[in-house]
C-alpha positions as CSV (number, residue, x, y, z in Angstrom):
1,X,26.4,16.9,34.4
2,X,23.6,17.4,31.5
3,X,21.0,14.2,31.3
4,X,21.7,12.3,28.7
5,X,19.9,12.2,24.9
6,X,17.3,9.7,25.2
7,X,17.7,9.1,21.4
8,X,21.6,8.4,21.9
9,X,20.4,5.4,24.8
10,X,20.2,1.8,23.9
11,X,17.0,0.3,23.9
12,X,18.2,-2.0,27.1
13,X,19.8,1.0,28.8
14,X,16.4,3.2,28.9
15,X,13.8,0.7,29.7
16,X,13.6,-2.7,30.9
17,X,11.3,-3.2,28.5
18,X,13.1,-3.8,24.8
19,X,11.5,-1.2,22.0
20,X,11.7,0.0,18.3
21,X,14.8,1.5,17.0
22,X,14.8,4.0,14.8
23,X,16.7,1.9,12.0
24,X,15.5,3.5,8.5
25,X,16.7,6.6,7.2
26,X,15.0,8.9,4.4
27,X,15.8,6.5,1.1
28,X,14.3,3.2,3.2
29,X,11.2,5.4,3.8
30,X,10.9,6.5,0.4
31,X,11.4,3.3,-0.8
32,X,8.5,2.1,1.2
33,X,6.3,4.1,-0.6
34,X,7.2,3.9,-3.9
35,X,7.8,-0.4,-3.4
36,X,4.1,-0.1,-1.6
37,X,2.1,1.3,-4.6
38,X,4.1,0.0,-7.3
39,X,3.3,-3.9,-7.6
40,X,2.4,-5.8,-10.4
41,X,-0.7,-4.1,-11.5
42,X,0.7,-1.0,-13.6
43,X,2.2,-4.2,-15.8
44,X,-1.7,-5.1,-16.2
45,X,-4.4,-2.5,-15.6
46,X,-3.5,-0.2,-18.6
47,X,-5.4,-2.5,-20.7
48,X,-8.2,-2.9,-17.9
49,X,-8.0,0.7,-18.0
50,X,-8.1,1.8,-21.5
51,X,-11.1,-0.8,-22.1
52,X,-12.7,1.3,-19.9
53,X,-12.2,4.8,-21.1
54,X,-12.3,4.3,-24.7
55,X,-9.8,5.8,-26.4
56,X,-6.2,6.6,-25.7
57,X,-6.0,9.8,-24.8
58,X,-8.7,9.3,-22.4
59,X,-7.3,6.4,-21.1
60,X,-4.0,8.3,-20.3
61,X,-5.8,11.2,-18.8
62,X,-7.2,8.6,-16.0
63,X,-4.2,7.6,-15.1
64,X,-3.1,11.4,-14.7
65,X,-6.1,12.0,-13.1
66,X,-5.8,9.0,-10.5
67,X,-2.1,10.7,-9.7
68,X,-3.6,13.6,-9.0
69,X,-5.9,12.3,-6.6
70,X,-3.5,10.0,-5.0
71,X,-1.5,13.1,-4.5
72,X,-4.1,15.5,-2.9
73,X,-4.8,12.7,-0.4
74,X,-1.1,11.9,0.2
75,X,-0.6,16.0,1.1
76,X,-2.6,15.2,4.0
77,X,-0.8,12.3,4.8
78,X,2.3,13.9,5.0
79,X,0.7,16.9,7.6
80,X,-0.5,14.5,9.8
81,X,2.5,11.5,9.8
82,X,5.0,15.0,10.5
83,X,2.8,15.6,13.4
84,X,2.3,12.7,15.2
85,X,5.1,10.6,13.7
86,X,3.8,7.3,15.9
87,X,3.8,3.7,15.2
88,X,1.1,2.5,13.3
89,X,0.5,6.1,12.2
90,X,-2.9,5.7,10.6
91,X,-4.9,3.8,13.5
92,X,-3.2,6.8,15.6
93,X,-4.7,9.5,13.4
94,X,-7.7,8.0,13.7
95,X,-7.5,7.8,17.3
96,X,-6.6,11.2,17.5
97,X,-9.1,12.7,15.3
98,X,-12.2,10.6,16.4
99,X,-11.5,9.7,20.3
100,X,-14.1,8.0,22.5
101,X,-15.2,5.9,19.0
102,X,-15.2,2.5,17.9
103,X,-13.4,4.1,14.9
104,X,-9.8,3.3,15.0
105,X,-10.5,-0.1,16.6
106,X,-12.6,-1.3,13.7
107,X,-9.9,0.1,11.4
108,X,-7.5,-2.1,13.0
109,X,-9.6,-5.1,12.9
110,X,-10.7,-4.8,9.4
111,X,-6.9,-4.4,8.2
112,X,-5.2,-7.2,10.1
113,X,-8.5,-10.2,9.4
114,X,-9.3,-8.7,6.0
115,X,-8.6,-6.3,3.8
116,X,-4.4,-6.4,5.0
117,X,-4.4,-10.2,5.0
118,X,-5.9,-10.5,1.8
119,X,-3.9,-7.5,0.1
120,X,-0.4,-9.7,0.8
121,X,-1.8,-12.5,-0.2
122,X,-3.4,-11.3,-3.5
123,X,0.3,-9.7,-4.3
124,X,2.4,-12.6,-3.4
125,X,-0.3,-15.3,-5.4
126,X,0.5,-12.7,-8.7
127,X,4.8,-13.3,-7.7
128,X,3.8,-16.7,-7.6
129,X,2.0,-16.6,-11.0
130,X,4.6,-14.8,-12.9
131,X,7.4,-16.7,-11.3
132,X,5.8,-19.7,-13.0
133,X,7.1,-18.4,-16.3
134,X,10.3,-19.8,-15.5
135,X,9.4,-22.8,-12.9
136,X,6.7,-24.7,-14.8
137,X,9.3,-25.4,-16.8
138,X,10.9,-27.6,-14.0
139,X,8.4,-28.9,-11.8
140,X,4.6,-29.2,-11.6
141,X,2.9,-26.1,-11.6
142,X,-0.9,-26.5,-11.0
143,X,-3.0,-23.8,-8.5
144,X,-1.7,-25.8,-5.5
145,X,1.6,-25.3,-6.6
146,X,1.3,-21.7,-7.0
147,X,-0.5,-21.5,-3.9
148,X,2.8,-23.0,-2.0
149,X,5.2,-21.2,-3.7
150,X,3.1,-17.7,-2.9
151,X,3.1,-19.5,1.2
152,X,7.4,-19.6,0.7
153,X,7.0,-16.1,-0.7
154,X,5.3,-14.4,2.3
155,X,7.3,-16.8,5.0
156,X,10.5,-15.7,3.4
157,X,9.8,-11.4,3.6
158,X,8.2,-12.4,6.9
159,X,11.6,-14.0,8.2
160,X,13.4,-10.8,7.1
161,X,11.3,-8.9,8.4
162,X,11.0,-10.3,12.2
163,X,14.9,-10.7,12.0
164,X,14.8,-6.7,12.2
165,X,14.2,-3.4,10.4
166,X,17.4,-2.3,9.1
167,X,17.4,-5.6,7.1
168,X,13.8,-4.9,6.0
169,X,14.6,-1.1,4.7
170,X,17.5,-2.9,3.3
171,X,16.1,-4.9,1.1
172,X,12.7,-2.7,0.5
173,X,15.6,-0.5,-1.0
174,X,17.3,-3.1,-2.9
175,X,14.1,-4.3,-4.5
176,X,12.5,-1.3,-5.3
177,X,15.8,-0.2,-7.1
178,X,15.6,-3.1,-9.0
179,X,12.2,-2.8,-10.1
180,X,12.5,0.9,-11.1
181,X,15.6,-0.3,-12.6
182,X,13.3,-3.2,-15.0
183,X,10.4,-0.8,-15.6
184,X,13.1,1.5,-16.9
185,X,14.2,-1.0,-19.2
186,X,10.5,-2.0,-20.5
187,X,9.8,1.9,-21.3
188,X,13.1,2.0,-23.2
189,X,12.7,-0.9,-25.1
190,X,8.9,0.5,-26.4
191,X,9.7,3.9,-26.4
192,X,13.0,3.3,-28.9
193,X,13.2,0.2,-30.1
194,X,10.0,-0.9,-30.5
195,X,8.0,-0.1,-33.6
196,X,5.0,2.6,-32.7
197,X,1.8,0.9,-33.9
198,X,-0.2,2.9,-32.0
199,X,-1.0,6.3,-30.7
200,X,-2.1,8.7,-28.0
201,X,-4.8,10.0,-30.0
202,X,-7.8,10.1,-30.1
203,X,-9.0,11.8,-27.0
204,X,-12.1,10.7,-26.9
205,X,-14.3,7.7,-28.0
206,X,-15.3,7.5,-31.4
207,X,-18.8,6.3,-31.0
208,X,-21.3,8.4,-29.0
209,X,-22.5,5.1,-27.3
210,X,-19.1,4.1,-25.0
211,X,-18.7,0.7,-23.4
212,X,-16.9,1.4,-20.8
213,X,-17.5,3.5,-17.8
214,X,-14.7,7.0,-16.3
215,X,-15.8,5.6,-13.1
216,X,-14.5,2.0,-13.0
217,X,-11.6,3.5,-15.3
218,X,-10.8,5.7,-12.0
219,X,-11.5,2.8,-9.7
220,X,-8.8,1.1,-11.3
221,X,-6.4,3.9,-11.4
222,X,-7.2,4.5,-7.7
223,X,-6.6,1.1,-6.6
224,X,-3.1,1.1,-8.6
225,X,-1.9,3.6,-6.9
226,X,-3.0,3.0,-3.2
227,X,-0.5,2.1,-0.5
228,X,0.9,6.3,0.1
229,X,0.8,6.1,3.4
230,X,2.4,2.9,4.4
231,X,5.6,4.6,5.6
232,X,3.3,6.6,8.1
233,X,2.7,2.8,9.9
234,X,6.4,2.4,10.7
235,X,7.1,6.2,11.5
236,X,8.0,4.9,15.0
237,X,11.1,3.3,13.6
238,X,12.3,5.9,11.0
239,X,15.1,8.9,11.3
240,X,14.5,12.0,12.1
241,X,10.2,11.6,10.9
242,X,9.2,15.1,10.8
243,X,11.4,15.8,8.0
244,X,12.0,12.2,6.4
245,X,7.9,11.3,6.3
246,X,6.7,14.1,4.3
247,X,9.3,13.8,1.9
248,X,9.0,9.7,2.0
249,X,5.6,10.3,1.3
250,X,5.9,13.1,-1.5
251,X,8.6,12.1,-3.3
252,X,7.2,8.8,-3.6
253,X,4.0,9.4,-5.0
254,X,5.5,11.8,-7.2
255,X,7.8,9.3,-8.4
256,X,5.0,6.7,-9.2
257,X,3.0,9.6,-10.7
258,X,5.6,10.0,-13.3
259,X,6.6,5.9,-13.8
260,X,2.6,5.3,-14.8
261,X,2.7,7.8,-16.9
262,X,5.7,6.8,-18.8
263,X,4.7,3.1,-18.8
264,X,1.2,3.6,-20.5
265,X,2.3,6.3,-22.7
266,X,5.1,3.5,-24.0
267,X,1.8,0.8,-24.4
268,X,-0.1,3.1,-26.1
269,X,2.1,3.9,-28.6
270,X,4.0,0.5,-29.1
271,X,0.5,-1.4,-29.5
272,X,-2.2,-0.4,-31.5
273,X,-5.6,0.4,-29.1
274,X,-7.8,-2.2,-30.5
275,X,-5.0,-5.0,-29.6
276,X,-4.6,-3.1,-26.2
277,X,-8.1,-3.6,-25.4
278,X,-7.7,-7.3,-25.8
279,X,-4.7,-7.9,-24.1
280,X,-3.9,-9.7,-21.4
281,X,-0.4,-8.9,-20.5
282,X,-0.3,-5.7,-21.9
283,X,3.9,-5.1,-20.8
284,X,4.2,-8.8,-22.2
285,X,3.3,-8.0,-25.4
286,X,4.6,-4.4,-25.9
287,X,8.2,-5.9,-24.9
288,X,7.6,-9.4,-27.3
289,X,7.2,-6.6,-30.1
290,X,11.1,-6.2,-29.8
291,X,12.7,-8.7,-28.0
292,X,10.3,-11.5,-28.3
293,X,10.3,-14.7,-25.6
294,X,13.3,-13.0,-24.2
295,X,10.8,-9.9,-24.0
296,X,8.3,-12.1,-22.1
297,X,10.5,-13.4,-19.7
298,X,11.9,-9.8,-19.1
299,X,8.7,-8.7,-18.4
300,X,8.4,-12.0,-15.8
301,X,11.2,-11.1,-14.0
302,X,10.1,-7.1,-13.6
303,X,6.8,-8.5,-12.1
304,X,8.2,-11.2,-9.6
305,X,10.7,-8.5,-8.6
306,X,8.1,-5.6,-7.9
307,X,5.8,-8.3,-6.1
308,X,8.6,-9.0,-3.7
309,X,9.0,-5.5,-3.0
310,X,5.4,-4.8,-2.5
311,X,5.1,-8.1,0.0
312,X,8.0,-6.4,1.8
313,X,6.4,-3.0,2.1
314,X,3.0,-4.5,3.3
315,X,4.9,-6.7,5.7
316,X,7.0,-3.4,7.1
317,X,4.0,-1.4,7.2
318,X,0.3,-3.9,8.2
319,X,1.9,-5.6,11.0
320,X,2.4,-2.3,13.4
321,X,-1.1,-1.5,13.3
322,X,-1.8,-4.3,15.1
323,X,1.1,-3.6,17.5
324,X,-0.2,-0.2,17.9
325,X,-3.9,-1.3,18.5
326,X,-2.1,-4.6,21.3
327,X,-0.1,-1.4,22.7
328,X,-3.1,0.3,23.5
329,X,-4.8,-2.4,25.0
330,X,-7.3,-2.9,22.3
331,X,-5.9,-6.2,20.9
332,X,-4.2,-9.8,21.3
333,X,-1.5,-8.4,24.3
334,X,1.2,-10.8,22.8
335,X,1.1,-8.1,19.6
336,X,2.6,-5.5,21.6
337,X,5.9,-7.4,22.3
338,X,9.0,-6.2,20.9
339,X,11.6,-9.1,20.6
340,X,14.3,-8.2,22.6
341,X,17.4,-9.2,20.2
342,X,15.8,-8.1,16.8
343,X,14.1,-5.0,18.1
344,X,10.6,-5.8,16.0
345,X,7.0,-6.5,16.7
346,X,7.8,-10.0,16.1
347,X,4.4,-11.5,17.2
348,X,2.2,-9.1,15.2
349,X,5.1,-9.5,12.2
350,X,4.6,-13.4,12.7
351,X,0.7,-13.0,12.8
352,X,0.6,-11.7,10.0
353,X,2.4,-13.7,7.9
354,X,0.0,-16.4,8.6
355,X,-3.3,-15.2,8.3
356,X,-1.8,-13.7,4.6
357,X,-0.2,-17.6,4.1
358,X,-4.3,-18.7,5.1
359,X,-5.7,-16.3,2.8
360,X,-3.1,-17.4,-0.3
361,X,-3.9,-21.0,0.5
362,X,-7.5,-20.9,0.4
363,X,-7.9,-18.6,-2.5
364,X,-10.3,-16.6,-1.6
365,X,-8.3,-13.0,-0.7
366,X,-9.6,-12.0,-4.3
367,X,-13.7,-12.3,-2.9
368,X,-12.0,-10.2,0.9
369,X,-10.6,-7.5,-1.0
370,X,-13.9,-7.0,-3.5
371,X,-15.8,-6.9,-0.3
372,X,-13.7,-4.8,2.1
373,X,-12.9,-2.4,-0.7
374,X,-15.8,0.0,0.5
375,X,-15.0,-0.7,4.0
376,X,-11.0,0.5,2.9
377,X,-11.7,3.2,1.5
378,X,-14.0,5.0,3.8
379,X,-11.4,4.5,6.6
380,X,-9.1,6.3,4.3
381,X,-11.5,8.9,3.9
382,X,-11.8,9.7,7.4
383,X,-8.1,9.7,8.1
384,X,-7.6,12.8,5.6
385,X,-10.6,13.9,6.9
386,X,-8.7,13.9,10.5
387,X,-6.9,17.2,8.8
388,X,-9.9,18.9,9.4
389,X,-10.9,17.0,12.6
390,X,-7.5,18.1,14.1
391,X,-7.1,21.2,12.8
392,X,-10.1,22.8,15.1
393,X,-9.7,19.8,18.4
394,X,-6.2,20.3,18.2
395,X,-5.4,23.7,16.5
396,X,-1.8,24.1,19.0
397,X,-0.7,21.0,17.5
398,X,2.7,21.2,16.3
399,X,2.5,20.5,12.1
400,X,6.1,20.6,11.1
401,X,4.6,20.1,7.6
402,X,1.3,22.1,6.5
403,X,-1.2,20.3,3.9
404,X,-0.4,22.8,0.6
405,X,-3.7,23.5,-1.1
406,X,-5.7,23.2,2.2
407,X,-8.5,22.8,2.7
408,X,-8.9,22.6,-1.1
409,X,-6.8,19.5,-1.2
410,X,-8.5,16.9,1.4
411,X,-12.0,18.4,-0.4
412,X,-11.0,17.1,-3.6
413,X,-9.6,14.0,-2.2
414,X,-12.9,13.7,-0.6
415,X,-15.5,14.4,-2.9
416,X,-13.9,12.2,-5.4
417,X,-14.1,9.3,-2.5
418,X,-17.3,9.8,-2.0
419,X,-18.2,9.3,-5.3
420,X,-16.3,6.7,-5.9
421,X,-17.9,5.0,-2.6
422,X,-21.0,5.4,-4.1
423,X,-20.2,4.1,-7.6
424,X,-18.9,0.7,-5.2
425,X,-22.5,0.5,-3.6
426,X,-24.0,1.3,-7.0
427,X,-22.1,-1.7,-8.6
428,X,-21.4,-3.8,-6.1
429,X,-23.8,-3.3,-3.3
430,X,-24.3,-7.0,-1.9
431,X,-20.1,-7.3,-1.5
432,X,-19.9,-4.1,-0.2
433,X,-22.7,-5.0,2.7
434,X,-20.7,-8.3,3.5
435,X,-17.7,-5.9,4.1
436,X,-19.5,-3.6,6.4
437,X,-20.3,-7.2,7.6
438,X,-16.8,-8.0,8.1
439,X,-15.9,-4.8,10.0
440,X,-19.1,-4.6,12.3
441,X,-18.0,-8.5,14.1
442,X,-15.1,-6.1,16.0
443,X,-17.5,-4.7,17.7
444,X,-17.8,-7.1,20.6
445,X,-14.3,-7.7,20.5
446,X,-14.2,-3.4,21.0
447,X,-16.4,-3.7,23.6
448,X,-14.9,-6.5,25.2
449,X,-11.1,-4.9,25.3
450,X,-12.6,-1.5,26.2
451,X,-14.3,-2.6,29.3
452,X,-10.8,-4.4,30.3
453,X,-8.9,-1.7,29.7
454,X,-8.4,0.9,32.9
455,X,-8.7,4.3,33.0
456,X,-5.7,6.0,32.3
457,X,-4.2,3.1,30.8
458,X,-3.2,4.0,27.3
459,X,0.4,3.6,27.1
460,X,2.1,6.5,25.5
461,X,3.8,6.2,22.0
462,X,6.5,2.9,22.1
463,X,10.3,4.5,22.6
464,X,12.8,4.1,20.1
465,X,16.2,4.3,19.9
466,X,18.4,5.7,17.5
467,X,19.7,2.6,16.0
């Protein structure tokens, strides 16, 4: 009589133990992505943008640029998530690439106290904000009232999210079809009903003497479209990864390549650049061009519904570094339990939550994510630089998916970090410091869970079933 699959086993039945099931398939992955980078800063940053660059062409080329970018880092994303398709897939690249360091621990503590906290929080205050287009008009709606309503936010995509992950990839499917759906609509409306006031000409500035500066333009445009990795977090609890994480990850990217594109070419052309420059909600006012206060509130809805979906994506994809890190014996030990009905991290999940709900309360996630983006940043760097690491310490590793372009593809990725790192010291040097701040108070807390760990007592990657 054969053994039986592990994959066709039950949680209970293989372990006493409860674990992760494998409970999202390749359009809940691909929706993580997309949902992930897509929040509601593509509705706002254009203008933020094109004040930089200058002039319209320029300003479009930025956000081509930033695409291409995002895109040389996400091909070695996909290489190393096909490889080692783990929970909490980039703290386990780091540990792979950079053993024996304080490295991936650090990592791990800076994303669940800091940067990840304040990320959720940031999103779920801008749902909040948007959402008050329709509920000032029926109760009070000062800062502490958008402060509670962005706490009910995150405690709502927490709930579904500790209830289990087929429910998450669920709705992380249902709301980024819905926001693809209203972004749709707002490049319609500019691109053929609007009136075209403006233009994607000229290419450059017409004064020799520019206000702006290409590098915060591209600091923008590489913020927008971070978060192409987050499927790589949950890998444990996807289908078939080797195939469905590279293409999660491609497709996704590729897809947000071409919405940004078609949203600030439909801006650029619907309003004229001067007013662009000024604007404050640039998608509000291309949209009010045409459709007026039903325009706005159009635009309102878009927003609120692409926050949700981010919220969801960051709550499907932060929380299982820090099971990964408990599962390791380098955090809390309650992270690493897996409730036994819902099949989740539940405790990390639940962790989460409220540190984000903390953060939105007290306001200050916009001051956490100035600082830690330095701190960000150079983690990611070193996670596509674990291609390289693992291509020479690990050259019999099986890569179902190769890099394409390498190693011309993680060099670009990384040159361009490291000047965009050192335009953030440049600029913002004391913030940046206070970051590096953050990050270095893990260190006792590494050395403290390090010298209590045993030897030998790693745990190997959590089991899942195929649920």
């Amino acid at each position: 009589m054969s053994p039986p699959n592990p994959d066709s086993l039950t949680p209970e039945s293989r372990s006493p133990r409860p674990t992760l099931i494998r409970g999202l398939g390749k359009v809940e992955a691909t929706a993580i992505v997309i949902g992930g980078i897509i929040g509601a800063s593509i509705m706002l940053a254009p203008s933020l943008v094109a004040r930089q660059a200058g002039a319209p062409g320029l300003s479009l080329a930025m956000w081509l640029l930033g695409g291409v970018i995002a895109l040389t880092g996400a091909l070695c994303i996909a290489e190393l998530s096909a490889a080692m398709p783990e929970t909490g897939g980039t703290y386990v690249f780091l540990k792979r690439a950079y053993p024996g360091t304080p490295i991936p621990f650090l990592f791990g503590w800076t994303m669940f106290f800091a940067y990840t906290s304040s990320a959720i929080a940031a999103v779920a205050t801008a749902s909040a904000l948007y959402g008050g287009f329709f509920l000032e008009k029926v109760l009070p709606y000062g800062v502490w009232g958008r402060r509670t309503v962005a706490v009910i936010v995150i405690a709502m995509i927490t709930t579904v999210n500790y209830i289990g992950v087929r429910q998450a990839g669920r709705t992380q499917t249902i709301f980024t079809a819905i926001k693809l759906a209203l972004i749709a609509f707002v490049v319609i409306v500019c691109l053929g009903l609007a009136q075209h006031n403006g233009g994607l000409s000229p290419l450059f500035p017409a004064t020799d003497d520019p206000k702006g500066s290409l590098a915060q333009a591209m600091v923008l445009t590489l913020f927008g479209y971070s978060g192409w990795h987050f499927s790589t977090n949950v890998a444990g609890e996807i289908r078939d990864p080797q195939r469905n994480l590279p293409f999660s990850i491609l497709v996704g990217i590729t897809v947000v390549i071409v919405v940004y594109v078609l949203v600030n070419v439909s801006f650029l052309l619907v309003l004229p650049f001067d007013r662009l420059l000024e604007s404050q909600l640039p998608a509000t006012d291309a949209v009010s061009t045409s459709l007026g206060t039903v325009g706005a509130g159009l635009v309102s809805i878009a927003i609120v519904a692409s926050t949700l979906g981010t919220i969801n994506a960051q709550l499907l994809n932060y929380p299982r570094i820090a099971f990964a890190l408990a599962r390791d014996g380098m955090f809390f030990k309650k992270f690493a339990h897996v409730h036994e009905g819902h099949a989740t991290p539940a405790i990390a999940i639940l962790a989460q939550g409220a540190v984000a709900s903390a953060f939105a309360l007290s306001g200050t996630f916009t001051q956490i994510l100035t600082y830690t983006a330095f701190v960000n940043h150079s983690f990611m760097s070193l996670i596509v630089a674990s291609v390289f690491a693992l291509r020479v310490r690990e050259p019999q590793m099986p890569r179902p998916y190769r890099a394409w372009g390498y190693p011309v593809t993680p060099l670009i990725f990384l040159a361009v970090s490291a000047w965009y790192l050192y335009g953030l010291l440049r600029d913002r040097l004391t913030g940046s410091l206070i970051g590096v701040s953050i990050m270095l108070l893990g260190v006792p807390f590494y050395v403290y869970w390090h010298s209590k760990r045993r030897p030998g007592s790693l745990q190997p990657p959590a089991s899942c079933s195929q649920g």
